[in-house]
Backbone as numpy.savetxt, mean C-alpha at the origin, in Angstrom:
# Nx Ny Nz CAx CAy CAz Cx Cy Cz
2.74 48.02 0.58 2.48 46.63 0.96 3.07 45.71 -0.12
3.45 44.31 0.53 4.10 43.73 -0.73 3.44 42.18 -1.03
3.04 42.14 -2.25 2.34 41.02 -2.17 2.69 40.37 -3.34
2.48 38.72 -2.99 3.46 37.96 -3.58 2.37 37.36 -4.38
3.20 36.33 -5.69 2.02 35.92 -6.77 1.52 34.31 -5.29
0.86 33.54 -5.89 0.45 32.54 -5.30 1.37 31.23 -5.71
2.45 31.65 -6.56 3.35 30.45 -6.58 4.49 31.13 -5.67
5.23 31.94 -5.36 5.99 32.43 -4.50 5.21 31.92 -3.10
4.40 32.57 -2.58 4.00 31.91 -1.46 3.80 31.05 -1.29
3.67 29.81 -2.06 3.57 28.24 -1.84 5.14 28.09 -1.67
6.22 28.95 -2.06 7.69 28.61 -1.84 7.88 29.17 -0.93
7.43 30.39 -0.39 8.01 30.86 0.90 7.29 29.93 2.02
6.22 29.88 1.76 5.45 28.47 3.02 6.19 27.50 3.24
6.65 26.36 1.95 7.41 25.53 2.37 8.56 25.81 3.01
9.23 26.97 2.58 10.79 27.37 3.16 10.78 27.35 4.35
9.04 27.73 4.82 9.55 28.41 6.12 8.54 26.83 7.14
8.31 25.96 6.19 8.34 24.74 6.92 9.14 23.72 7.84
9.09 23.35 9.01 9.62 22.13 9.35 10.28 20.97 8.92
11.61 20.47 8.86 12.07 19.40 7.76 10.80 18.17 7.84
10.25 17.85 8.79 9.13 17.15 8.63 7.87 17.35 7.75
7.55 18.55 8.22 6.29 18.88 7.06 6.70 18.91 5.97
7.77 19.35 5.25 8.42 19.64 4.14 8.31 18.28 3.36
8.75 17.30 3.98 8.96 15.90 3.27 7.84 15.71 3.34
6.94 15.55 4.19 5.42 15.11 4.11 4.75 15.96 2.78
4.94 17.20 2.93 4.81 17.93 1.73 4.43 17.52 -0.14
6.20 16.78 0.06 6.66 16.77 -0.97 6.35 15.38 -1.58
6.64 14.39 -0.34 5.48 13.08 -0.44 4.10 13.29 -0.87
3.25 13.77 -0.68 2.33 14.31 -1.31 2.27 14.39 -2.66
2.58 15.34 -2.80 2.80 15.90 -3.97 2.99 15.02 -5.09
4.36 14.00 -5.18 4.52 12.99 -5.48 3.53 12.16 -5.47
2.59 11.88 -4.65 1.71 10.79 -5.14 1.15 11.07 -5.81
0.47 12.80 -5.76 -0.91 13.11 -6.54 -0.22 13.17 -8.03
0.76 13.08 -8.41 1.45 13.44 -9.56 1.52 11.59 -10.01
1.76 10.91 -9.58 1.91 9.15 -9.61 0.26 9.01 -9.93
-0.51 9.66 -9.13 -1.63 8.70 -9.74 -2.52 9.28 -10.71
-1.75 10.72 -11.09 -2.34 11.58 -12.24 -1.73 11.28 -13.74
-0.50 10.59 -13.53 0.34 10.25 -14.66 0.92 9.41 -14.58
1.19 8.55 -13.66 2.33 6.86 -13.15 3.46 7.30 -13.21
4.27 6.27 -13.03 5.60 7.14 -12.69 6.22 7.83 -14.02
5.53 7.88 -15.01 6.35 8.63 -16.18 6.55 9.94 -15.69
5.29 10.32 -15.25 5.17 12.13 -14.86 5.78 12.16 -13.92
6.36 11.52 -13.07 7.43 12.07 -12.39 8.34 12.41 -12.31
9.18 13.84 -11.85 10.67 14.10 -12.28 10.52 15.03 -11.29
11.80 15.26 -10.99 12.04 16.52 -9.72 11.40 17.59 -9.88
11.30 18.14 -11.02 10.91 19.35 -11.29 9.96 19.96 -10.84
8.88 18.74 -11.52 7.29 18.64 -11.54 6.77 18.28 -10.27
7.59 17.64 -9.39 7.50 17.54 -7.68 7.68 18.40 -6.90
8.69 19.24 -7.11 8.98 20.71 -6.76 8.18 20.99 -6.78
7.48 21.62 -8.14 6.27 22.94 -8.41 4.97 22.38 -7.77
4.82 21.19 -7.87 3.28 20.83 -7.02 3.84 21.14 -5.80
4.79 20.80 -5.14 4.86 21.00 -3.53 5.48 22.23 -3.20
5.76 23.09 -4.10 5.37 24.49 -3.93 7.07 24.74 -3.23
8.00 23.82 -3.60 9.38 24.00 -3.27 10.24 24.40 -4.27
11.84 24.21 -4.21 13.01 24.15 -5.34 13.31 22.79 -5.51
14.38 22.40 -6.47 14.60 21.29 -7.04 15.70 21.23 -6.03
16.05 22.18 -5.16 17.46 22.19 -3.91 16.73 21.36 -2.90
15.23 21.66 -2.73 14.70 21.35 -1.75 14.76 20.04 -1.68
14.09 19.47 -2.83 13.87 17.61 -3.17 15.12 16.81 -3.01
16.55 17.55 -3.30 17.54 16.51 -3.36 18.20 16.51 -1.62
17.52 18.00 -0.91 18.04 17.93 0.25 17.35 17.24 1.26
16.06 17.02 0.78 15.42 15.88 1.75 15.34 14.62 1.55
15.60 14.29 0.25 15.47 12.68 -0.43 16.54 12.42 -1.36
17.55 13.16 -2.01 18.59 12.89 -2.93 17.54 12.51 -4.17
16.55 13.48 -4.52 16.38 13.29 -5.52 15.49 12.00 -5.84
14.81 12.06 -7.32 13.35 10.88 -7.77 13.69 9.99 -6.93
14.70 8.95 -7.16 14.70 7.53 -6.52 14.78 7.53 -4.78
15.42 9.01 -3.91 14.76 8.76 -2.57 13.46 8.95 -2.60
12.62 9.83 -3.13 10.96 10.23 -3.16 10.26 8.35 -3.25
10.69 7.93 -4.23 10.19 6.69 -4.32 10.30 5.71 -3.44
11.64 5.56 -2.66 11.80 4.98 -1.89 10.71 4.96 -0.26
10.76 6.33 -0.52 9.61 6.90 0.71 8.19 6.91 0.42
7.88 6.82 -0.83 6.44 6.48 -0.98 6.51 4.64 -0.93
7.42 3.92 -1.55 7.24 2.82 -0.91 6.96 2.42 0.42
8.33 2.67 1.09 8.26 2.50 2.51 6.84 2.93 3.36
6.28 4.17 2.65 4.88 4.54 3.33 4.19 4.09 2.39
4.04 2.99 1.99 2.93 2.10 0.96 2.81 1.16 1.81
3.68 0.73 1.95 3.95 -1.23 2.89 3.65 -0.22 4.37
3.60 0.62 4.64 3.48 0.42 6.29 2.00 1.61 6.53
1.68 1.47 5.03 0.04 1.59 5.13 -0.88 0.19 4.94
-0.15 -0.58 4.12 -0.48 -2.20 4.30 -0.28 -2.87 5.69
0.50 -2.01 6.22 1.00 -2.98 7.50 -0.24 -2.90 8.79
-0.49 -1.51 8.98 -1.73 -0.43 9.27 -2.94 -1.07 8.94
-3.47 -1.18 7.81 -4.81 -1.84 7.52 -4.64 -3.02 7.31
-3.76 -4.07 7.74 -3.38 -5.73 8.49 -3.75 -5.37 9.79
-3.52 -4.17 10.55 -3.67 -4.55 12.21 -4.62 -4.64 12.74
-4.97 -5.75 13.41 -6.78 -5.92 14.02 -6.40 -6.02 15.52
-6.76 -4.83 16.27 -6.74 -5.19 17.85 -7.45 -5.73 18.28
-8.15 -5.97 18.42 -8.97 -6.66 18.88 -8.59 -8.49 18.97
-8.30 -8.45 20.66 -7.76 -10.01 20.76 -8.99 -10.90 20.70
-10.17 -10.46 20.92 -11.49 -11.48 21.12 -12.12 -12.15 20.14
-11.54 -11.05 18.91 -12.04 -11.91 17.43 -11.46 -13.00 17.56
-12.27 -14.15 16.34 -11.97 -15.46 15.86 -10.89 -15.38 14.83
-10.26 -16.07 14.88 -9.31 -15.73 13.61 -9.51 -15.97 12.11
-10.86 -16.37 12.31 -11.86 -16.08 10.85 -12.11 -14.50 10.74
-12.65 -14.17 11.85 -13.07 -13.01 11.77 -12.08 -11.52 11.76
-10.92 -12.44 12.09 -9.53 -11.70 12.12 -9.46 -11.26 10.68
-9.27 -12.24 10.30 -8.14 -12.09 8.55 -9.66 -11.31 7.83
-10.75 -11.71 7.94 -11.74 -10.90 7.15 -12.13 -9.53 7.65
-11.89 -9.50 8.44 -11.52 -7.88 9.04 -10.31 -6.99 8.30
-9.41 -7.66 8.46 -7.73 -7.26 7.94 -8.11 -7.37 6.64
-8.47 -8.04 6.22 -8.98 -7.81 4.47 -9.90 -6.96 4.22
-10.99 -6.82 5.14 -11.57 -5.72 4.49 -10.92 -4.20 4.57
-10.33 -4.17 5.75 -9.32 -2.90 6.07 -8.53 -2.58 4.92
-7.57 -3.78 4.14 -6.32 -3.70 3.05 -7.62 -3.21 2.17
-8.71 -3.51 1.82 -9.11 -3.11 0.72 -9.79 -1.74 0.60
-9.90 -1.45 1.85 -10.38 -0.35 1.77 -9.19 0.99 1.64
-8.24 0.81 2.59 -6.60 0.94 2.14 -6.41 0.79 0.34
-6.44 0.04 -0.25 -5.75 0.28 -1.71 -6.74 1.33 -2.48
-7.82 1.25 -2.18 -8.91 2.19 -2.76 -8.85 3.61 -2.03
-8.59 3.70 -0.67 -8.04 4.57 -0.87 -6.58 5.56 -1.22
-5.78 4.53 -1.30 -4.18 5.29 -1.53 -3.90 4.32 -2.72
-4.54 4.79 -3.35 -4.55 3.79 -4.73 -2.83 4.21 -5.60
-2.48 5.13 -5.59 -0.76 5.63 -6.51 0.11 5.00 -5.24
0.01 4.98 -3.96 0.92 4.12 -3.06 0.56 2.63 -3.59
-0.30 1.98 -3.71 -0.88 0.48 -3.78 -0.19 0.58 -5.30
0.08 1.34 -6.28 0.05 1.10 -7.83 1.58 0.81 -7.39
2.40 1.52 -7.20 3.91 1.70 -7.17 4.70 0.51 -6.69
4.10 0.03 -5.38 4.40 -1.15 -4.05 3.78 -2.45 -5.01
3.04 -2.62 -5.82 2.83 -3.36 -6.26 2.76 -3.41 -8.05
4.09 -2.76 -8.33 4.02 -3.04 -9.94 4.85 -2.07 -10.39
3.94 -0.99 -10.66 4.59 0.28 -11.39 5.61 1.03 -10.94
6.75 0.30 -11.64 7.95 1.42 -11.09 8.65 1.84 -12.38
9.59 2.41 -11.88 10.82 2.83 -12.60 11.33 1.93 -12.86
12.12 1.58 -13.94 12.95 0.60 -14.35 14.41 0.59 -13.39
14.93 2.07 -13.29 15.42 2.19 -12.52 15.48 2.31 -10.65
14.39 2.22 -10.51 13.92 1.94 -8.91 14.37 1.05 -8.32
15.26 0.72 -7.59 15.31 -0.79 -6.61 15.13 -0.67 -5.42
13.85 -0.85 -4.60 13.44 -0.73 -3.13 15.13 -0.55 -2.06
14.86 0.12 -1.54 16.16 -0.40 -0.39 16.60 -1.13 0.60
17.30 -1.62 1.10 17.45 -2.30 2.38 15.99 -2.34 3.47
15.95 -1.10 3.56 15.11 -0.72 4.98 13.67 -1.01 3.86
13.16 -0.57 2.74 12.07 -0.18 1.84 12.18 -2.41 2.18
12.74 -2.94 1.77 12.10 -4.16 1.90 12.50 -5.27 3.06
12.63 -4.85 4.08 12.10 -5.06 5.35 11.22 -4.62 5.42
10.07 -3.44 5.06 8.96 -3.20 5.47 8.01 -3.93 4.62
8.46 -4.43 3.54 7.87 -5.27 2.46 7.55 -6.53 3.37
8.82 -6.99 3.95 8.45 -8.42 4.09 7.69 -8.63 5.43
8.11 -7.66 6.76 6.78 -7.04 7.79 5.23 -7.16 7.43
5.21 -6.65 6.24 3.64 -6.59 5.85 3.27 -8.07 5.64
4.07 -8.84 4.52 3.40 -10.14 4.11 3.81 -10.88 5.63
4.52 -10.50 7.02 4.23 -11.50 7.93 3.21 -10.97 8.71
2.75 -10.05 8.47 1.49 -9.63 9.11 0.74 -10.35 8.88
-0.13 -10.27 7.06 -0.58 -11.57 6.63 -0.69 -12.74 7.40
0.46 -13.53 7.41 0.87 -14.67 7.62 0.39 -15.33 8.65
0.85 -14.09 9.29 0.51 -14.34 11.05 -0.99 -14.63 11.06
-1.75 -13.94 10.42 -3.45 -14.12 10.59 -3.84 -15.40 9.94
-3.50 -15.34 8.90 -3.74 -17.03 8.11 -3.41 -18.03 8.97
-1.91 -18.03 9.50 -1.50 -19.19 10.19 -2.14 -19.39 11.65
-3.30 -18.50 11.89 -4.49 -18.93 13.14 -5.39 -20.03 12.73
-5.57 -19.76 11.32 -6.85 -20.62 10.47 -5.83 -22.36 10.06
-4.57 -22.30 10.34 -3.91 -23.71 9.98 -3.91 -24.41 10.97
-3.93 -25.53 10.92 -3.59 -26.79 11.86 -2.28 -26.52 12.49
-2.23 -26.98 13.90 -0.85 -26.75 14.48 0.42 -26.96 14.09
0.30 -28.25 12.94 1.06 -29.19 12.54 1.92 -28.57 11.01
0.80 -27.20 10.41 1.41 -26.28 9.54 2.66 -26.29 9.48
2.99 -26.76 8.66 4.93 -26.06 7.87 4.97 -24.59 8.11
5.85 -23.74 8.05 6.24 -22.36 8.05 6.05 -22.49 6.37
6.52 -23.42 5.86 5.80 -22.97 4.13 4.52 -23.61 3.77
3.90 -24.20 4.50 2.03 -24.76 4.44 1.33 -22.89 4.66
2.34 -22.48 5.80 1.64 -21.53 6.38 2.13 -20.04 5.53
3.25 -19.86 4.73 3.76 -19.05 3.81 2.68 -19.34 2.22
2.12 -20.46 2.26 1.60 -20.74 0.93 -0.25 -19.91 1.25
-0.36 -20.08 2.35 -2.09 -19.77 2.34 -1.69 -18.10 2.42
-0.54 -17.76 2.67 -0.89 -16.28 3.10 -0.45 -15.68 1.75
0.22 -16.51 0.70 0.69 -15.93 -0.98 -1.01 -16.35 -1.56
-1.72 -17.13 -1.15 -3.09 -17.45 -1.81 -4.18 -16.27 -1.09
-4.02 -15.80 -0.02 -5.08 -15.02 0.50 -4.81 -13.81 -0.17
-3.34 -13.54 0.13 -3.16 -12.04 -0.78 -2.74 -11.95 -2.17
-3.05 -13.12 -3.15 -3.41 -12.98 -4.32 -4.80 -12.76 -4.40
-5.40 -13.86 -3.80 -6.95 -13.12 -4.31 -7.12 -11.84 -4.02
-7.03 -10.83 -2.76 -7.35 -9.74 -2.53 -6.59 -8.69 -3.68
-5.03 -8.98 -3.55 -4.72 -8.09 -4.94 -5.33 -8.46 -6.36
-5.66 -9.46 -6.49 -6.50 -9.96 -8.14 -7.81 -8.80 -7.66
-8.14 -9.14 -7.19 -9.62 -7.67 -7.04 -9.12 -6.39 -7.15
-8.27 -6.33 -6.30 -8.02 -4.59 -6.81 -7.03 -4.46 -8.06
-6.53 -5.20 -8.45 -6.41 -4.64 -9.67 -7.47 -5.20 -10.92
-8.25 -5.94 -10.70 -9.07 -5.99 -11.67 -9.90 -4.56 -11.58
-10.08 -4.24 -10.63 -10.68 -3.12 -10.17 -10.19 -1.94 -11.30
-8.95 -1.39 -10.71 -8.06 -0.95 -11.71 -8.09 -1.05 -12.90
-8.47 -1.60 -13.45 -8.04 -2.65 -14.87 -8.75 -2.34 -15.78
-8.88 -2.35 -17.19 -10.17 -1.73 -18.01 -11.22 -2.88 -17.66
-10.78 -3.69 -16.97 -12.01 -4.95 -17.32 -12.92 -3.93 -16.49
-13.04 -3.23 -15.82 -14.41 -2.38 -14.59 -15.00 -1.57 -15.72
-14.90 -1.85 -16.92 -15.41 -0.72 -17.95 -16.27 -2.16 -18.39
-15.93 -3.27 -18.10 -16.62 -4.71 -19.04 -17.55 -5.44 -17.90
-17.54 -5.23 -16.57 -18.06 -6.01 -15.60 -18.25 -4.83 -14.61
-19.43 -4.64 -13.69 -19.86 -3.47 -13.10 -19.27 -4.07 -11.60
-18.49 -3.52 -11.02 -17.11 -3.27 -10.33 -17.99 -2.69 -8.89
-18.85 -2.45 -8.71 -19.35 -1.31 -8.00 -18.94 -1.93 -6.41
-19.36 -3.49 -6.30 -19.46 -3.76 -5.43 -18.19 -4.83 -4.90
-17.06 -4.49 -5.64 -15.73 -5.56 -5.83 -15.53 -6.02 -4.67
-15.45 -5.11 -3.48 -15.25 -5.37 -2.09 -15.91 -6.56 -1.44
-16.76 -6.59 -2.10 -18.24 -7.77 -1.34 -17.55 -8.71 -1.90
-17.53 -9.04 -3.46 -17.27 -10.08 -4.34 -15.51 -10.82 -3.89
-14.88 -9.44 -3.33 -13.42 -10.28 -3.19 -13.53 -10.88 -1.63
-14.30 -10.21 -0.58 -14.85 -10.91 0.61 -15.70 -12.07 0.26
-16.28 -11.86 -0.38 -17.21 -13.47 -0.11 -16.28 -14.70 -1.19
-15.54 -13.94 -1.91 -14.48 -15.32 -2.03 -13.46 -15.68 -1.42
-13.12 -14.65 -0.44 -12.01 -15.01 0.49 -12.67 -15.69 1.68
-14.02 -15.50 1.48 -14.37 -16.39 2.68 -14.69 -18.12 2.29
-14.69 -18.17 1.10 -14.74 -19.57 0.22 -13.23 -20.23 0.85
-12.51 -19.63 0.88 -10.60 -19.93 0.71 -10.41 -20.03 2.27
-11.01 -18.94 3.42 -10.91 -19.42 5.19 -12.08 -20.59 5.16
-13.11 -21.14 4.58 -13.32 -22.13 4.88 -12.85 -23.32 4.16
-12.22 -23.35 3.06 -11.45 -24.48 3.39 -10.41 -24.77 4.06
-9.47 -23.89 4.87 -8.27 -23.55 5.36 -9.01 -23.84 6.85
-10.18 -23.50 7.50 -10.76 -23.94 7.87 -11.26 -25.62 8.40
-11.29 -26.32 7.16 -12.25 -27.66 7.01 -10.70 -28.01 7.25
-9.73 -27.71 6.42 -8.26 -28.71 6.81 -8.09 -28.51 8.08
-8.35 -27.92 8.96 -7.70 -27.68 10.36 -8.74 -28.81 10.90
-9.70 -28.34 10.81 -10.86 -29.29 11.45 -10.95 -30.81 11.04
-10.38 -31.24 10.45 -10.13 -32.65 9.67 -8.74 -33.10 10.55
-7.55 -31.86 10.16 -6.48 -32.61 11.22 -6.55 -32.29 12.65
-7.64 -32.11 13.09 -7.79 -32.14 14.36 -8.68 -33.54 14.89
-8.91 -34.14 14.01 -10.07 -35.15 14.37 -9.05 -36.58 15.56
């Protein structure tokens, strides 16, 4: 009988994977390595051996670190894009955007090394791609789109670009304070509540202006 160590069989598994699972794989892998070390610890190598592949494997599905990154971006913003979507047509569009906010936040907490990367920590050498920021700018009109329910009809496209850079600063100021050593100085437990009940300070005045230029 022939039996293999337990790092061989994590290579023969992937080999004998799907080009889909394989990249999903290796995406993986890559994150848990991003949010165990930031992008320093990343290098082909060390992506390989967690995802249980060769260094042939990584450059044949992504050309190597900077496609891996590119693809954890692209699946960063269109996990933002994902916890923006509220079906529900019957909500108020108060109840819209505080829905969609609580979703994004529950989203960065959980895919916290996608949320670190898409929003900060990169490579010096990293530059998103063509397609990587179109999905960037998709997400902030997702945003947009929900804020600009809460504006007066009469909203600018930049009245209505400015509330949706103010809604999703406050929500990112929480999670990365979250992040941040300050959660070692201020008890963090309940950040979610604290960044909701100030975003609901910010839809009611966005709010009171609509209702004023409607008079």
């Amino acid at each position: 009988m022939l039996f293999m160590s337990g790092k061989t069989a994590r290579k023969t598994e992937a080999r004998s994977q799907n080009p889909d699972n394989a990249k999903a794989n290796i995406l993986a892998a890559a994150s848990d390595i991003f949010l165990e070390g930031g992008i320093q610890s990343l290098s082909v190598r060390a992506i390989a051996a967690r995802a249980g592949t060769s260094t042939i494997g990584i450059y044949s599905h992504f050309q190597g670190k900077q496609g891996i990154l590119d693809a954890l971006y692209i699946e960063g913003f269109k996990m933002v894009i994902e916890s923006m979507t509220v079906a529900d047509a019957d909500l108020s569009a108060r109840d819209t955007i505080m829905r969609a906010s609580r979703q994004y936040l529950d989203m960065a907490e959980g895919h916290a090394a996608h949320y670190r990367l898409i929003f900060g920590e990169r490579d010096a050498e990293f530059v998103p791609s063509h397609d990587a920021e179109l999905v960037g700018a998709k997400a902030f009109n997702t945003m947009l789109r929900h804020v600009a329910k809460l504006l007066p009809d009469t909203a600018t496209h930049k009245e209505k670009q400015d509330a949706a850079v103010q809604t999703w600063a406050l929500l990112h100021g929480y999670v990365s304070l979250r992040q941040h050593e300050v959660s070692g100085l201020v008890d963090m437990s309940d950040w979610k509540t604290r960044a909701l009940t100030t975003l609901g300070l910010l839809v009611d005045a966005m709010e009171l202006r609509t209702a004023v230029a409607d008079q």
